[in-house]
N, C-alpha and C positions, 0 to 999 in steps of 0.2 A: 767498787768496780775496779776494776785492773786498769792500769797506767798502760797507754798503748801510742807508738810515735807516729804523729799524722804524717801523712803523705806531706810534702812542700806544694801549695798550690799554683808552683810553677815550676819548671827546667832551671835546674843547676845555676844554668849558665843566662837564666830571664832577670839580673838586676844589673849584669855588668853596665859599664863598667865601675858603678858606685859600689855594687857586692861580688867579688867575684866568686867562679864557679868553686875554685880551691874552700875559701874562707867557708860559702854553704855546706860543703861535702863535711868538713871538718866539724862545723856548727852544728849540723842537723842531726847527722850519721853518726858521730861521738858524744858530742856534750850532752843536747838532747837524747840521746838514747841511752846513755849515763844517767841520768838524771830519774829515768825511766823504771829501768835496771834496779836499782837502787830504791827508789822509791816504792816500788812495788814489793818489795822483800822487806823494807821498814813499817811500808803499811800494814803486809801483813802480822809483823812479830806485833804491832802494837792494838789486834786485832780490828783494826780499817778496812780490811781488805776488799770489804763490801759495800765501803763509805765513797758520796761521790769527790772528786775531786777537791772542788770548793771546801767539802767539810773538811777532808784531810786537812785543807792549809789551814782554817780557820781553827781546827781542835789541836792541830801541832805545834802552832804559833807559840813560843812561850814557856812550852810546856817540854815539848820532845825536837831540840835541834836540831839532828840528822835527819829527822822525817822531814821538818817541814824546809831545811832547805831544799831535799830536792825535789818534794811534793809542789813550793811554791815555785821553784824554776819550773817545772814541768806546765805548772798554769801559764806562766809567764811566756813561757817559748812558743806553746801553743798559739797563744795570742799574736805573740810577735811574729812569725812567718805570715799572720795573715794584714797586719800593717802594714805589710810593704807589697808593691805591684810593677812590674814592669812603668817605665811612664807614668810614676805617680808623684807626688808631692806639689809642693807650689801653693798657689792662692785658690784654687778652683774648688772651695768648699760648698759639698753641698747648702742650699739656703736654709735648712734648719740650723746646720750645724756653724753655720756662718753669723746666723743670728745671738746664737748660744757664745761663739768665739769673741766678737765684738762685746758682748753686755756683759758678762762673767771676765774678760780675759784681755780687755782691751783692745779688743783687735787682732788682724791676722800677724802685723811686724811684731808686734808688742810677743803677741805669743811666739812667733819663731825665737826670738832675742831671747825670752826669760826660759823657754824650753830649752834652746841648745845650751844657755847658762848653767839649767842646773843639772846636765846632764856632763860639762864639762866641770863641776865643782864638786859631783862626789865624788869624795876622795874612797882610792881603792876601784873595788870594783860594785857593782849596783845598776841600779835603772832612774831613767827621767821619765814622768808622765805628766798626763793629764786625765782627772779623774772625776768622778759626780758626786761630790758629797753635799748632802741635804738641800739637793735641786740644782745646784752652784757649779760650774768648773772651776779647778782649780790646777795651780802646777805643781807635783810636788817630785823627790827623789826619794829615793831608798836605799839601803845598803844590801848586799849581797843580791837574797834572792826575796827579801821582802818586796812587799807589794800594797797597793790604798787599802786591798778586797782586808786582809785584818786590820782595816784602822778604818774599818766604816765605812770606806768608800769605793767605788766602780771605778776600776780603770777602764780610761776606752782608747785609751793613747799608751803605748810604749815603748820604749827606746832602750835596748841591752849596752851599757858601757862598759861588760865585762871586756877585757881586753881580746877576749877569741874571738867577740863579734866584731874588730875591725886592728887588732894586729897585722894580719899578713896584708891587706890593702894600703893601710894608711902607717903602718908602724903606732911612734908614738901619738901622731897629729890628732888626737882624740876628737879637738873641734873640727877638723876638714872631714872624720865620719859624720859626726852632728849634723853639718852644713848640709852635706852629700846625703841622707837619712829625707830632712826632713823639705828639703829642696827637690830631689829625685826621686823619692821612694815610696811615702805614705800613704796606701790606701785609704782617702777618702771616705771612699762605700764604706768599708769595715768598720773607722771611726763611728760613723753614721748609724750603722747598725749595733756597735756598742751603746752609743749614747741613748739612742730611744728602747734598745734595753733596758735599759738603768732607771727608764722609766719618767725618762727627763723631757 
């Protein structure tokens, strides 16, 4: 099926002042639609074009670069505009997902600390998450536009460290986006509804 840019499931200007309206326009309206663009025209040459998303990244992975970077950013960004919410982040984890955060993850500090850690230590650009593999949460990162979904597991958490996602806000302060991300911004729900996805 055809790569197509979601809507933002909010105004522009609904995460300042942790995301501003600038950084969104930029983010959603170029890179994502880029990714789009592009992806759509690799999927086809490598006859995908009918294939759904997931399989794109998963048959790409490995095999055909140009496809599946911008096939797996396209999964990846989808995701990520809906992690984040006006008024979101903090301790206020749903209780499943609070249950799952403590036994898997040590906790809600434990995991703020080792998330925003590895999301400040890939080096370059890439993502920090957290993911369900074989029932378990876990924290991992990735480089570029890799993701858990080819390495077996569900992300239900992510966080973009490409520099476009928090250049014009924070400059270099890469951790003061981290902080600001996952203290400000994290849809909860979304998490929630990833996770018992996943089947967890």
């Amino acid at each position: 099926m055809a790569f197509t840019l979601p809507e933002l499931p909010y105004a522009y200007d609904a995460l300042q002042p942790y995301m501003s309206k600038e950084t969104l326009e930029y983010h959603h309206d170029k890179h994502h639609q880029a990714y789009v663009d592009m992806g759509n025209k690799l999927a086809a040459d490598a006859g995908l074009g009918d294939a759904s998303l997931e399989e794109v990244v998963k048959q790409s992975f490995g095999k055909n670069q140009p496809l599946f970077n911008n096939a797996g950013q396209h999964y990846n960004h989808i995701h990520f505009w809906n992690w984040m919410k006006p008024n979101g982040g903090g301790k206020s984890l749903p209780g499943k997902l609070q249950t799952a955060f403590d036994s898997d993850l040590g906790g809600y500090d434990k995991f703020r600390n080792d998330f925003i850690e590895a999301g400040k230590t890939q080096f370059g650009s890439g993502w920090a998450w957290v993911a369900v593999k074989d029932g378990k949460l876990q924290i991992v990162k990735t480089p570029n536009g890799e993701n858990p979904l080819v390495h077996g597991a569900t992300p239900i958490l992510g966080v973009d460290v490409w520099e476009h996602s928090y250049y014009i806000d924070y400059r270099n302060a890469r951790p003061k986006y981290l902080e600001a991300f996952v203290d400000n911004l994290i849809n909860w729900d979304y998490v929630l509804e990833r996770y018992e996805a996943a089947g967890a």
